[in-house]
C-alpha positions as CSV (number, residue, x, y, z in Angstrom):
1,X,34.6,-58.4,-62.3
2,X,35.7,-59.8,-65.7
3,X,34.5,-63.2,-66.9
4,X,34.5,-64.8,-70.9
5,X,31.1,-65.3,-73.4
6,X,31.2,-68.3,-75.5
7,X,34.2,-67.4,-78.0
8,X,36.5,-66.8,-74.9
9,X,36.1,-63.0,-75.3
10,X,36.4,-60.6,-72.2
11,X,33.3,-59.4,-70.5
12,X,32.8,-56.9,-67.9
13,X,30.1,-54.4,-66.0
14,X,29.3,-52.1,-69.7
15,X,30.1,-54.7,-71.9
16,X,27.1,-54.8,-75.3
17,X,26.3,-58.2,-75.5
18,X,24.2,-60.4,-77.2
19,X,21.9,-63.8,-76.2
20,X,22.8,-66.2,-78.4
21,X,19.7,-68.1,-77.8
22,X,17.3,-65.3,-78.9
23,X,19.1,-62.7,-80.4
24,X,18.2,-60.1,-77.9
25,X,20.8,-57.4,-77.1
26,X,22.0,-55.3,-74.0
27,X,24.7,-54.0,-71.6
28,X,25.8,-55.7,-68.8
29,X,24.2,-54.1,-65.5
30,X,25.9,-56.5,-62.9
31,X,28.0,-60.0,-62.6
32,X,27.0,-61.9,-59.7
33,X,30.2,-63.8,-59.0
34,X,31.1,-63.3,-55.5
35,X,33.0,-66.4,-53.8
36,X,33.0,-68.0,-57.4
37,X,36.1,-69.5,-59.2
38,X,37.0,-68.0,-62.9
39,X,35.3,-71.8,-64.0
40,X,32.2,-71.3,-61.7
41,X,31.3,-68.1,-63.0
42,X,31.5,-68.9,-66.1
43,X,29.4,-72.1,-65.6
44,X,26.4,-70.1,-63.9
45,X,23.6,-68.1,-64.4
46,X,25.3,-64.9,-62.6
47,X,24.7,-62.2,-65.6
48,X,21.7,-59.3,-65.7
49,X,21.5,-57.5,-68.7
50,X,19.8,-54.2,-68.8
51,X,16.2,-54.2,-71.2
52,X,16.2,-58.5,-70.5
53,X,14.6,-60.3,-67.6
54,X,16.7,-62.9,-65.6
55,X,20.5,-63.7,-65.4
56,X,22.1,-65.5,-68.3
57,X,25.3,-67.5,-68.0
58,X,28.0,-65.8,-70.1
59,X,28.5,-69.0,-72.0
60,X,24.9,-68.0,-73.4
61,X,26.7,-64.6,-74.4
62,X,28.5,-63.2,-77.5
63,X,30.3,-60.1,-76.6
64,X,29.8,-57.3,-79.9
65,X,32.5,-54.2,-79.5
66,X,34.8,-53.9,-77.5
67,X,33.9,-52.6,-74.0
């Protein structure tokens, strides 16, 4: 499943990412997005990140690299 971060930057399972809020850093583990619309999912909390607790909404993220 492929959604966007807050610059409009592809993001899928494996993708190194960053929090903007905190700063914090990870991979993508999963995208919860089932039954969603491309707008939805980018509108909810449907993001875990390995090494951070919760799900994060990707407009929270900034993608860094590019996988």
């Amino acid at each position: 499943m492929k959604t966007y971060d807050r610059n409009c930057n592809a993001i899928t399972i494996g993708s190194h990412v960053m929090i903007a809020s905190n700063g914090a850093t990870g991979v993508i583990r999963a995208i919860r997005g089932e039954g969603k619309t491309a707008e939805q999912l980018r509108r909810s909390d449907c993001i875990e990140i390995e090494g951070c607790d919760g799900v994060y909404c990707p407009l929270e993220l900034v993608r860094l690299g590019f996988n």
